[in-house]
C-alpha positions in Angstrom: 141.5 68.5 119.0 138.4 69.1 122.0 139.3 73.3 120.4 138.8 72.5 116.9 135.7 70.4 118.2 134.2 73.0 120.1 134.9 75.4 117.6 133.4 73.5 115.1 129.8 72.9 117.1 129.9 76.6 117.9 130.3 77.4 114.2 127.5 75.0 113.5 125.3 76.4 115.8 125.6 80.0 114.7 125.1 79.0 111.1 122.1 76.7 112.2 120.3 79.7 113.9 121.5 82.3 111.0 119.7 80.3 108.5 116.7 79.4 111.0 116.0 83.0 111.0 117.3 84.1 107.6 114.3 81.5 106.7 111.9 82.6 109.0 111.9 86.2 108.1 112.0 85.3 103.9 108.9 83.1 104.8 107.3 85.9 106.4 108.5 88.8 104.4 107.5 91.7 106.5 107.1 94.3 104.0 106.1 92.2 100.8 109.7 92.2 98.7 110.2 89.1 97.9 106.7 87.5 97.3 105.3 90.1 94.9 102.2 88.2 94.1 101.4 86.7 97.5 98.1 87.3 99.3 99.2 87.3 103.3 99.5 90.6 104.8 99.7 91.7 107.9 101.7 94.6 108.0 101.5 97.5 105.5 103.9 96.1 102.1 106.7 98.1 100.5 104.7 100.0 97.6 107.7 101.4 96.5 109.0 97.9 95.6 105.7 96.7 94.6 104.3 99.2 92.8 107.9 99.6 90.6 107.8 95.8 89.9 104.1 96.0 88.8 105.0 99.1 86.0 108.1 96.9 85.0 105.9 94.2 84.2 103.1 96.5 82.5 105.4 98.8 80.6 102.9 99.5 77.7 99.8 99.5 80.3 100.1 102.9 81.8 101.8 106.7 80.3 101.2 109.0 83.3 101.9 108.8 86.6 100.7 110.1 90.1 103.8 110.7 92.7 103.7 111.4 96.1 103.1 110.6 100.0 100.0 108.4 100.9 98.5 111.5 101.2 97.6 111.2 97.0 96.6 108.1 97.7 92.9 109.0 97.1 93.5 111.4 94.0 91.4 108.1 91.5 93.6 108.1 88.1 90.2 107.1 86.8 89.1 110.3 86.9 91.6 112.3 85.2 91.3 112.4 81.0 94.4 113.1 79.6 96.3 109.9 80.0 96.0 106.3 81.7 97.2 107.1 84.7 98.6 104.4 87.6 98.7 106.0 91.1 102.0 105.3 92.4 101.3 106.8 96.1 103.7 105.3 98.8 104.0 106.3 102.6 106.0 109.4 103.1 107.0 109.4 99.6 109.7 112.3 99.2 110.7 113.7 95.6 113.9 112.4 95.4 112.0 108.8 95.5 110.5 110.1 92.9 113.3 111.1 90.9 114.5 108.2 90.8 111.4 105.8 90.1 111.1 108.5 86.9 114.6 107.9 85.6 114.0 104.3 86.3 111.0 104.1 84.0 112.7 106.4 81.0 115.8 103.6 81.4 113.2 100.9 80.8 111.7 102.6 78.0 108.5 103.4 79.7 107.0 106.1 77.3 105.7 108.8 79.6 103.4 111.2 79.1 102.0 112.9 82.3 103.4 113.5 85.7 101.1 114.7 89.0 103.2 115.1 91.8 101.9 116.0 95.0 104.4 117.3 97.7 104.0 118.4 101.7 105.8 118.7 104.4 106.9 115.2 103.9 108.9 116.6 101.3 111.4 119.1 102.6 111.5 116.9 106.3 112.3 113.5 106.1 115.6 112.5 104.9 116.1 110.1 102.0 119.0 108.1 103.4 116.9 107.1 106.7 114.1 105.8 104.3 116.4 103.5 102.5 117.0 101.8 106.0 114.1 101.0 107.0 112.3 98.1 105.1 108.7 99.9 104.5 110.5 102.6 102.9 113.4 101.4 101.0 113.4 101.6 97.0 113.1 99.1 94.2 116.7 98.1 93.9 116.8 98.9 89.9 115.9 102.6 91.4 119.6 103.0 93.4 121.5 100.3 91.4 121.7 98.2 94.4 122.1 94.8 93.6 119.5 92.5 94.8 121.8 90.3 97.1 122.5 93.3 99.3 118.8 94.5 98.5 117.7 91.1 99.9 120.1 90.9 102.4 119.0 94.3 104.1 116.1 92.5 104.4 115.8 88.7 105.4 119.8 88.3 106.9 118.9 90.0 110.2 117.1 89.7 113.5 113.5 90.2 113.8 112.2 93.6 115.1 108.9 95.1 116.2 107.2 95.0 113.1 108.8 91.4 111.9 108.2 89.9 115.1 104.4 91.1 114.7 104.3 89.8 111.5 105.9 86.6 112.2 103.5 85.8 115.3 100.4 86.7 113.1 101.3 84.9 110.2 101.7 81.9 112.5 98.6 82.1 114.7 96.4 82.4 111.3 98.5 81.5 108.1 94.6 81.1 106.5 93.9 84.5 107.4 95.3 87.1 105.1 94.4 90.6 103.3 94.2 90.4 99.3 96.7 93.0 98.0 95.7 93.6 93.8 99.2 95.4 92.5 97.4 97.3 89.8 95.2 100.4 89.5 92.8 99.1 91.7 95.2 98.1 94.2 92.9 96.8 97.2 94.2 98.9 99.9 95.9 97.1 103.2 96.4 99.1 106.2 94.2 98.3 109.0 93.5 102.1 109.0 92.3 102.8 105.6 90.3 99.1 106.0 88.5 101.1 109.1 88.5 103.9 106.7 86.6 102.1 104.2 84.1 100.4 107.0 82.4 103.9 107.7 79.9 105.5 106.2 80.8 108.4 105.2 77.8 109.8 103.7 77.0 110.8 107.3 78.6 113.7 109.3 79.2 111.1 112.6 82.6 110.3 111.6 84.0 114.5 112.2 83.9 114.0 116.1 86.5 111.1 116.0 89.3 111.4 118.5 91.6 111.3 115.6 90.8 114.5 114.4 92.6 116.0 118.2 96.0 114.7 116.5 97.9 116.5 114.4 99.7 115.0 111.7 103.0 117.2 110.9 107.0 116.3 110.8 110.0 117.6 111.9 113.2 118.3 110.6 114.9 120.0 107.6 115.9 118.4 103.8 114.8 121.2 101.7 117.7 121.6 99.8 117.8 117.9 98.8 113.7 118.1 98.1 114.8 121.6 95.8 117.5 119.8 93.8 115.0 116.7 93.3 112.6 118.8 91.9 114.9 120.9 89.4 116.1 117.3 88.4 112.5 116.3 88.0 111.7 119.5 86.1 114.8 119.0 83.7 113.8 115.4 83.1 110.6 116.7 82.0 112.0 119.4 79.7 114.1 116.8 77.7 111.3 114.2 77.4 108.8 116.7 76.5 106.7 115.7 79.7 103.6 117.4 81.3 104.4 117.8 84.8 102.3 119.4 87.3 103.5 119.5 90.9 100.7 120.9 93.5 101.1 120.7 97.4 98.8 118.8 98.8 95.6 120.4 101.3 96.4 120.6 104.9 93.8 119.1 107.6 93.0 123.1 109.8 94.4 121.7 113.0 97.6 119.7 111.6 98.5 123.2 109.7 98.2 125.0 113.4 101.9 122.9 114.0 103.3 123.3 110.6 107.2 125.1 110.3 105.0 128.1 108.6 108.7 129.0 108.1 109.5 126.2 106.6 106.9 125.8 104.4 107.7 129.8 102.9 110.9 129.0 102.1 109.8 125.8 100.9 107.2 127.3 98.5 109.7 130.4 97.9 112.2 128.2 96.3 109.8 126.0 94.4 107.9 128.9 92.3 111.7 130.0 91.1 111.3 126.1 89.6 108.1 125.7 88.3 104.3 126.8 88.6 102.5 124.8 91.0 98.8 125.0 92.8 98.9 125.2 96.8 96.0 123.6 98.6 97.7 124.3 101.7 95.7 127.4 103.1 93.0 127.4 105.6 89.5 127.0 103.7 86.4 125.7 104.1 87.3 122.6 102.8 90.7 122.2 105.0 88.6 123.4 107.7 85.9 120.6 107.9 86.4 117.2 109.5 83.9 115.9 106.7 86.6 116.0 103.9 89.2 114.1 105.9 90.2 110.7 107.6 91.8 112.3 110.4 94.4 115.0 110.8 96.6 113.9 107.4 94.9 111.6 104.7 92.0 113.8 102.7 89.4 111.9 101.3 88.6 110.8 97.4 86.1 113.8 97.7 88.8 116.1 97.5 91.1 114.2 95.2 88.1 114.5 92.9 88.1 118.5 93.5 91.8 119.3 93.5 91.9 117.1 89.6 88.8 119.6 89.0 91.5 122.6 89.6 94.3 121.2 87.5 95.0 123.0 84.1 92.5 125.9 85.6 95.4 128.4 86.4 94.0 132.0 86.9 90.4 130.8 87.4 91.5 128.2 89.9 89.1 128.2 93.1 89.7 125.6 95.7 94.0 125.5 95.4 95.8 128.6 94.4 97.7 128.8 91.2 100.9 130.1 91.3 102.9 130.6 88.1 106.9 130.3 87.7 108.5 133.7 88.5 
């Protein structure tokens, strides 16, 4: 009888602390999942979860599309006349995300008409199955057909780590004190970095002797062949839903490209032009080569978003990227 007693309380206890902290991290909701429309942030959200749930809701809003790394995050859909475009820019966005979102869409019914998607060396080096463990990076659960208890559960039914535990303590130190995130085209953006970003004036040339620009930004590792066979999907898809698609590889800050697999990045390029045409901004330029177009060593700024929509659709007579046509 003092077993099954014992037993019992221990039970109890477990459970009690399970759903303590189950609570605990759905109340603070490190990377924005479950609160879609709240205002407290304190860590960078899931914009691959948000920004899916905001087209879902918009179906008829939008019928082109920008995909990519964080890196197109400054390409302004405003700007660019053949469609109403939404910018669907996520960290370290890799084209079989893509893929994915895209068929997602056509399922819903989402009519659409133009696709930009920027790729780097994002795309052929980071691994899809390590983003969909970690909770910035994992997709809208209507994207892999995962239902939303284990979606949820990935999520909330675990311990806290460094970036929960960061959130948690903030959130409860200034529960008043929160960034506004708009889901829509004119998303306010969130991370502390592009809030520092937007804090400078740029109009000056003081920001080009930050220490950020002595850091390169580049990646290891090797997933070309699943980035390839995303993109032939991507391609295909296109073909059969009569879709303009125009991939281009995004510019490359001078001293991050010093680090690059050049290797890599050939064969990378080699297999992509037996897919489709695409414009490279990758090569050293004037433009990759001054501090004054960039953040830091990764994230270009609008200025060059605003030049690179310039070169779309110019082909031959291209003259910041370089067009290269299918072989």
């Amino acid at each position: 009888m003092q077993k099954k007693k014992w037993l019992f309380l221990s039970l109890s206890l477990i459970a009690t602390i399970l759903i303590i902290n189950t609570s605990l991290m759905y109340w603070s909701d490190t990377y924005s999942v479950a609160h879609v429309k709240r205002e407290h942030f304190y860590t960078e959200p899931n914009m691959r979860v948000l920004g899916v749930a905001y087209i879902l809701e918009n179906k008829t809003k939008y019928d082109s599309f920008i995909f990519g790394s964080s890196r197109v995050g400054n390409i302004n859909p405003f700007k660019i006349k053949n469609g109403s475009y939404y910018n669907m820019s996520y960290s370290e966005g890799i084209p079989k995300e893509h893929l994915l979102n895209i068929e997602l869409f056509l399922k819903e019914n989402i009519k659409i008409k133009n696709l930009l998607i920027g790729l780097d060396d994002i795309s052929y080096q980071v691994s899809f199955l390590k983003h969909q463990t970690q909770g910035l990076t994992k997709l809208h659960p209507l994207a892999t057909n995962t239902s939303y208890f284990h979606f949820y559960r990935d999520f909330f039914f675990r311990f806290a780590q460094g970036d929960d535990r960061s959130h948690l303590v903030a959130k409860i130190k200034n529960p008043n004190n929160y960034i506004t995130l708009n889901i829509s085209q004119e998303r306010t953006i969130y991370t502390k970095m592009v809030q520092d970003r937007l804090a400078g004036d740029y109009s000056s040339t003081a920001h080009k002797e930050k220490e950020e620009f002595d850091k390169p930004a580049f990646y290891t590792g090797n997933t070309l062949k699943e980035a390839i066979d995303a993109i032939k999907q991507i391609k295909n898809i296109c073909t059969l839903n009569d879709i303009n698609c125009t991939f281009f590889i995004n510019p490359i800050h001078h001293k991050s490209y010093q680090y690059l697999n050049h290797e890599l990045l050939s064969e990378f390029k080699d297999e992509l032009v037996h897919i489709t045409d695409f414009y490279d901004f990758t090569y050293p330029n004037p433009i990759n080569n001054d501090n004054f177009y960039w953040y830091e060593t990764a994230h270009f700024r609008g200025v060059v978003g605003d030049l690179m929509i310039n070169e779309f659709g110019k082909k031959e007579k291209a003259s910041y990227g370089i067009y290269h046509p299918k072989i």
